[in-house]
C-alpha positions in Angstrom: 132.0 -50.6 -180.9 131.7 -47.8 -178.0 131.2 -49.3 -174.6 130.1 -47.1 -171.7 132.5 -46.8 -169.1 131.2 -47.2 -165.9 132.0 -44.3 -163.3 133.1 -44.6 -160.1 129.6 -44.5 -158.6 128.3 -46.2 -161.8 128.1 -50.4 -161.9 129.9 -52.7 -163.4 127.6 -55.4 -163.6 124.1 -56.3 -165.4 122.9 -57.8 -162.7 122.4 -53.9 -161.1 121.6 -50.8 -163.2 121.2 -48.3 -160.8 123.2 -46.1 -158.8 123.2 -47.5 -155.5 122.6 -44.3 -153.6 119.0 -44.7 -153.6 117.1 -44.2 -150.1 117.4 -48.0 -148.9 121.2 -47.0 -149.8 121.4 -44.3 -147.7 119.8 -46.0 -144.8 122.5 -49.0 -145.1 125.2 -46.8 -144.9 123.7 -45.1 -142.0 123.4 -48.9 -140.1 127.1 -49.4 -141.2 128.2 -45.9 -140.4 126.8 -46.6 -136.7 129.0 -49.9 -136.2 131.9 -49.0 -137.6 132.3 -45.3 -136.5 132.1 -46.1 -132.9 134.4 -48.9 -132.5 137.7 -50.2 -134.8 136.2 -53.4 -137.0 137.5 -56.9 -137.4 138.6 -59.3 -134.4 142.5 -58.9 -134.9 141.7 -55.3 -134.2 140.8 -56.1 -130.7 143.3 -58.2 -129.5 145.8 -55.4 -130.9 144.3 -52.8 -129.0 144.5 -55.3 -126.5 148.1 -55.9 -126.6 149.1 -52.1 -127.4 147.0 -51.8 -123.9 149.2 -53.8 -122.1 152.7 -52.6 -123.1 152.0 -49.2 -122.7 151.2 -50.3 -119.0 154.8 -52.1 -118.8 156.4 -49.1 -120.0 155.5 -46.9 -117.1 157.2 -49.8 -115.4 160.9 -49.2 -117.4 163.6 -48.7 -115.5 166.9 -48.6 -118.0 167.7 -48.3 -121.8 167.6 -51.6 -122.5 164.1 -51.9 -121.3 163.2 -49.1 -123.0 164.3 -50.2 -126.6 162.4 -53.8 -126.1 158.8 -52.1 -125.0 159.4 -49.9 -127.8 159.7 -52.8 -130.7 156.5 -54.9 -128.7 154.9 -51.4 -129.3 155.8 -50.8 -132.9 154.5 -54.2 -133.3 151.1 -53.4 -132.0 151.1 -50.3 -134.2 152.3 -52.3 -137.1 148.8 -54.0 -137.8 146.3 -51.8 -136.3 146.1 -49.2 -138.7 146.6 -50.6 -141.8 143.9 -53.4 -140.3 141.3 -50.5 -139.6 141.3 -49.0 -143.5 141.6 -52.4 -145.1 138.3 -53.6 -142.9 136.5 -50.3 -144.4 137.1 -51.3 -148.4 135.1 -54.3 -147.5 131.7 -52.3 -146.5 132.3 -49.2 -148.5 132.5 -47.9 -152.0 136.2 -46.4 -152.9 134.5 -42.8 -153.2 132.1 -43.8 -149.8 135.5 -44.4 -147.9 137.3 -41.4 -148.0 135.4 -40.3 -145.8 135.6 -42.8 -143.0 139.6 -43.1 -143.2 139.1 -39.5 -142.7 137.4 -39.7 -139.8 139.9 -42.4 -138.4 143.0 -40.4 -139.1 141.7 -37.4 -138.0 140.4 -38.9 -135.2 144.3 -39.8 -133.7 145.1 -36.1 -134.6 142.6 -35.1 -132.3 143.9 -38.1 -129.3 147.2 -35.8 -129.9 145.2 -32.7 -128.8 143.8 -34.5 -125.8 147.0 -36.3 -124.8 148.7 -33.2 -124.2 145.8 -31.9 -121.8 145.9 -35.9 -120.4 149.5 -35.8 -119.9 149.9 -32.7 -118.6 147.4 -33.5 -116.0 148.3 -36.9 -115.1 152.1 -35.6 -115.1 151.1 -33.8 -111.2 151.0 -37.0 -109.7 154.5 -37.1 -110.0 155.9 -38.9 -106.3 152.5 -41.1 -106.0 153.1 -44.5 -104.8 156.8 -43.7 -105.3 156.5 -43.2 -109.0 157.1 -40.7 -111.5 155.0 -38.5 -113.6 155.8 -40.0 -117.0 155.2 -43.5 -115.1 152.1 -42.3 -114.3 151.4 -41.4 -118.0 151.8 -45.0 -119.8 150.1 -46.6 -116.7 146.9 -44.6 -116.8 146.6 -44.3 -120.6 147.4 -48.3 -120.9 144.9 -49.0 -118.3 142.2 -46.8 -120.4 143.5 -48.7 -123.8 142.9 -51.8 -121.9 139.3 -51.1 -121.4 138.3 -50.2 -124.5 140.0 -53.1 -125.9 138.2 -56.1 -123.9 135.1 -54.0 -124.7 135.5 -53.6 -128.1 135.6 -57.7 -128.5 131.9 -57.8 -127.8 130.8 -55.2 -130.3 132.9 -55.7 -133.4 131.6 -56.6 -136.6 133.4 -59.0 -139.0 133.9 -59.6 -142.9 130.7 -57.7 -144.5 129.9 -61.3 -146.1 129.1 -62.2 -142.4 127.7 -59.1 -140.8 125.4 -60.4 -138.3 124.2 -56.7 -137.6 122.7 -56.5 -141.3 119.7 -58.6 -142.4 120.1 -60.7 -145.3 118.7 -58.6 -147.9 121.0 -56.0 -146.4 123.9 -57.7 -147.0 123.1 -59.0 -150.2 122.5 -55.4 -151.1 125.9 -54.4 -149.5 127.9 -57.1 -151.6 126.5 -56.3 -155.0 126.8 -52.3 -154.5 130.4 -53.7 -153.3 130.6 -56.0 -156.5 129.7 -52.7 -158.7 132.7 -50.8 -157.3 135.4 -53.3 -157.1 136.2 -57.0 -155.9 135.5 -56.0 -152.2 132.7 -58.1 -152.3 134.7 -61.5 -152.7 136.1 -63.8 -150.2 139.7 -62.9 -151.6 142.5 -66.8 -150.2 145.6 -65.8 -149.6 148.0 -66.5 -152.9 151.3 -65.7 -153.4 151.1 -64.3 -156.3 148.9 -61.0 -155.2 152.2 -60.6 -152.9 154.6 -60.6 -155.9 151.7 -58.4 -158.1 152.0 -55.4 -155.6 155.8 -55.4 -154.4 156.2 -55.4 -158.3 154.0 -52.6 -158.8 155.4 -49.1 -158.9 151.7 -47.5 -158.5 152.2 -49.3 -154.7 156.0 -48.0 -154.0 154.7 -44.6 -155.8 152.0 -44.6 -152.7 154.7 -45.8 -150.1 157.3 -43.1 -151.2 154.6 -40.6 -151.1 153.5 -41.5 -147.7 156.6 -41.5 -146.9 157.4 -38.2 -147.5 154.8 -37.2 -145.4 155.7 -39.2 -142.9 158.8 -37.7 -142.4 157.5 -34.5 -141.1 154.4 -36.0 -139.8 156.5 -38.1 -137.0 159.2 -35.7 -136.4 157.1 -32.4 -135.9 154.2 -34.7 -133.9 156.6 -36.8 -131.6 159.5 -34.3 -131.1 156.9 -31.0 -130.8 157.0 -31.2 -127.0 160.4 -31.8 -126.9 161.1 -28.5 -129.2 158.4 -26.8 -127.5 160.4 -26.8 -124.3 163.7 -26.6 -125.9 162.2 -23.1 -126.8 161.8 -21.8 -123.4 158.8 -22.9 -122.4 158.8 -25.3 -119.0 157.2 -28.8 -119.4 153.3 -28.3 -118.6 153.4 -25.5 -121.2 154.7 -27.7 -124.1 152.2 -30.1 -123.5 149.6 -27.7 -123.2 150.8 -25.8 -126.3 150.7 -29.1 -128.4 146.9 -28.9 -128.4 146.3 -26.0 -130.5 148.6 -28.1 -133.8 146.3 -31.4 -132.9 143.3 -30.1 -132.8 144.2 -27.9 -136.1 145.6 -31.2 -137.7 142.0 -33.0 -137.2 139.8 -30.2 -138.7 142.4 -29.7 -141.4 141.9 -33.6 -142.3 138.1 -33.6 -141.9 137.6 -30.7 -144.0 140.1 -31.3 -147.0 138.7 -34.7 -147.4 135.1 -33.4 -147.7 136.3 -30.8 -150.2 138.2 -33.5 -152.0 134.9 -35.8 -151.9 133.2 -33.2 -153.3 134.9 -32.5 -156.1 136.3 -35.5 -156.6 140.1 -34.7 -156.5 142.9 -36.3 -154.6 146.4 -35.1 -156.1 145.4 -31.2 -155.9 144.3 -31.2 -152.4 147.9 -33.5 -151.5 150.2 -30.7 -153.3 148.0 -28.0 -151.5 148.9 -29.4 -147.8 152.5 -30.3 -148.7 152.7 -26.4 -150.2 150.9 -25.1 -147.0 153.5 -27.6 -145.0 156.4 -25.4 -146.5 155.1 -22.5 -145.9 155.0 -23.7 -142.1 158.3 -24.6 -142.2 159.6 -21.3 -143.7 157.8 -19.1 -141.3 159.7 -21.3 -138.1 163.2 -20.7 -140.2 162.9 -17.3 -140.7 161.0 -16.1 -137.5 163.3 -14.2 -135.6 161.2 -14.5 -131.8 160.1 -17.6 -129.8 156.4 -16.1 -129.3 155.2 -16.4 -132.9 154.0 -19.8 -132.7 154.6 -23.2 -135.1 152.3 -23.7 -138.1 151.5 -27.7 -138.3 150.0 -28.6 -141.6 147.7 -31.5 -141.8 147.8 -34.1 -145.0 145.6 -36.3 -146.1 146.4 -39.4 -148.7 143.7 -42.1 -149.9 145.2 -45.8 -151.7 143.1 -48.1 -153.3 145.1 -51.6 -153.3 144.7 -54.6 -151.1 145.8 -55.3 -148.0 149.5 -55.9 -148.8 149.6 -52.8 -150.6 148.5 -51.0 -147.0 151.1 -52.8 -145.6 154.0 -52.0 -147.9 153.0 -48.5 -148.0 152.5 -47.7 -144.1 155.8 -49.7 -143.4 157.8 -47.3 -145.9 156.2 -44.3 -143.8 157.7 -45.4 -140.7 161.0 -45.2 -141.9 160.3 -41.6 -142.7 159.4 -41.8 -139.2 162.8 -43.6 -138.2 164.5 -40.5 -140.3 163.0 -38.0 -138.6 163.8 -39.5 -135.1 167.5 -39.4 -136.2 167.4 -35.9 -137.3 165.2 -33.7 -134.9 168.2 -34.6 -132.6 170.0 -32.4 -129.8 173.2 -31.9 -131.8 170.9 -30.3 -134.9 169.6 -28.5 -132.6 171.1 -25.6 -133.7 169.2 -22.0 -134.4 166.0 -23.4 -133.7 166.1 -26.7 -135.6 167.3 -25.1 -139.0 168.8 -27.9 -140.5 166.1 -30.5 -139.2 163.3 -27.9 -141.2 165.5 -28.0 -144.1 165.6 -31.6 -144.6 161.8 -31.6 -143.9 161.0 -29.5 -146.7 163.2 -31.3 -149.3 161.0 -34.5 -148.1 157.9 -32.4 -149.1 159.3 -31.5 -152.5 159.8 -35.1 -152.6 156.5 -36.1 -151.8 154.9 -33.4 -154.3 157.0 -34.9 -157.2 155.8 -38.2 -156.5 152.2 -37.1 -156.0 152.8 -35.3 -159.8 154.2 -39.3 -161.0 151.0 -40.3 -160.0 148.8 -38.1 -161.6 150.2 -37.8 -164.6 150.4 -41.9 -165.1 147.2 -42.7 -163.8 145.4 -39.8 -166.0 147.0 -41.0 -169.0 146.3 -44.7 -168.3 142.2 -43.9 -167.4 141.6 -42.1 -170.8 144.3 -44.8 -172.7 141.2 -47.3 -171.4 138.5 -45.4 -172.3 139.8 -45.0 -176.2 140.4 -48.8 -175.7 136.5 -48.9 -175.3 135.5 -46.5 -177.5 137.2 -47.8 -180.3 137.4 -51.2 -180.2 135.6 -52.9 -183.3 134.2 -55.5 -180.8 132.8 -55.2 -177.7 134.7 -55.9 -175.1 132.5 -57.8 -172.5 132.1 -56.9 -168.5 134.4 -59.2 -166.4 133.7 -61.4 -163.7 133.7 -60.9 -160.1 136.7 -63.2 -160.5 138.3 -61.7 -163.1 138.7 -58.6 -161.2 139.7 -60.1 -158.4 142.5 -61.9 -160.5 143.1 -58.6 -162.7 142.8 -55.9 -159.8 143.7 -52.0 -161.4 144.7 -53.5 -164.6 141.4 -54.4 -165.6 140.2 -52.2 -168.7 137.0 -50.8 -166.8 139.4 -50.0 -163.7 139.6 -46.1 -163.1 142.1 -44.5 -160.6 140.5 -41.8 -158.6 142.9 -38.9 -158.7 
């Protein structure tokens, strides 16, 4: 007996036949929009802001290595939660094809901080000798100090788990939790167990996602971190490399913003993650073959969306940062040689990496969405919605689940 398969807009349960984009909809998203776009959700997200606040402050205050290094972990650690803390809060107010959107938006939104802390740190930089201190001193102090703010601000405004939104009436939210119920199992009140940790670090959809992210991470660390550094090793003097790292940043934002609204549109991921790795390597060949130090650096944007739980965030953005640990030990002053060469190299084998991975991907996942759909449409029985529960308990395995590719 055929079943319909639900789409990705569509619902999955019979309690809720419609589409969920109807006016009311549209003006809950709009009430949620205006919480969440102006301030990070969740109260961990705070105190993390908070805390990443504090040791930037104490690392204008460094004096040796050894200082250096220990700020530096306390930083990472900071780091560590606040991101993956920031998409994971969005999959519990928004559809998967509502949210690409707002990660968007977020990601984009610390490519263009990159654009304004060159201009913020080559300003602040002047007040190099004030009260005895130098310019790069001056740099953590001030930026901590504005970190700081919006941190003890941000605990008065933050929503929490949608099931509790105090800034939605109750018909809102009960709205907000079914159109969350026909989407996925964002809507439950998901208890820590022990076996969701073993489901994903078994999964090789999640390490397919980590190595892929990690591929980009690779060049998105070592070209964002090191560019003023290279910048200067160029020729340039040090206001002009931060100054010139503006132009990539600001690039990099309007790159992210508009591939993920194309990618909405049409309802592609894969294609549009192949495209920026390709235009990446394009980048990269133009700065190995360029023969003059005024053509100036192409910086590609990328742009990748998961759909697993919280661990899966986790597991994924921790494998990117050793592509970030790999690029810090390659863009190094002994590879310095004509121009970076080898450094570029090694970035462009970790984009053909990442675009073979991102191929893995799309080729299982297609496969496995139409193997369900002939499941349905040719079973001699019909196979009956699951529960909220059973979702929960089943996650992408479940045989109405469809990967969005």
């Amino acid at each position: 007996m055929s079943v319909k398969t639900p789409s990705e807009k569509g619902s999955l349960s019979t309690k809720y036949k419609d589409d969920f984009n109807t006016p009311e909809d549209r003006k809950l998203i709009r009430k949620i929009d205006l919480r969440l776009k102006r301030f990070d959700p969740q109260i961990w997200l705070p105190t993390l802001t908070l805390f990443w606040g504090s040791v930037t402050v104490a690392q204008g205050s460094v004096t040796n290595k050894a200082g250096l290094f220990g700020i530096r972990f306390l930083l990472g650690a900071a780091e560590a939660g606040l991101f993956p803390g920031v998409i994971y809060v969005f999959s519990v107010y928004y559809r998967r094809h509502e949210r690409s959107w707002r990660v968007a938006i977020f990601f984009g939104g610390a490519a263009l901080a990159g654009a304004f802390g060159g201009i913020l740190a080559w300003a602040i930089g002047n007040m190099e000798g004030v009260a005895g201190r130098r310019g790069w001193s001056w740099i953590f102090i001030l930026e901590g100090v504005i970190t700081l703010a919006f941190g003890l601000f941000a605990y008065f405004v933050v929503p929490t788990w949608s099931h509790k939104a105090k800034f939605l009436t109750p018909s809102e939210r009960e709205r907000l939790l079914a159109r969350l119920d026909a989407d996925s199992d964002a809507a439950l009140v998901e208890k820590f167990q022990w076996k969701y940790v073993k489901q994903a670090l078994t999964d090789h959809l999640v390490w397919g996602y980590a190595f892929l992210f990690h591929g980009f991470a690779f060049v998105l660390y070592s070209l964002s971190l090191f560019m003023p550094s290279i910048i200067a090793g160029l020729g340039y003097k040090s206001w002009q490399a931060q100054l010139m790292t503006v132009p990539p940043n600001t690039v990099a934002s309007l790159s992210i913003w508009g591939t993920v609204w194309s990618s909405s549109r049409l309802n592609r991921r894969a294609h549009f993650i192949i495209g920026a790795a390709l235009v990446a390597i394009l980048g990269y060949i133009i700065l190995l073959t360029t023969k003059t130090r005024k053509k100036a650096p192409i910086l590609a944007s990328r742009w990748l969306f998961g759909h697993k739980g919280v661990l899966t965030l986790y597991v994924q953005l921790a494998r990117s940062d050793i592509g970030a640990i790999a690029g810090v030990l390659i863009y190094r002053p002994n590879l310095s040689a004509h121009r970076y060469r080898t450094p570029h190299i090694i970035a462009i084998g970790y984009l053909i990496f990442a675009i073979l991975v991102t191929i893995y991907l799309q080729t299982y996942m297609s496969r496995e969405n139409k193997r369900r759909d002939e499941v349905l449409a040719t079973s001699e029985i019909e196979i009956p919605l699951s529960t909220p529960e059973q979702r929960q308990e089943l996650g992408d395995r479940e045989i109405r689940y469809r990967y969005v590719i």
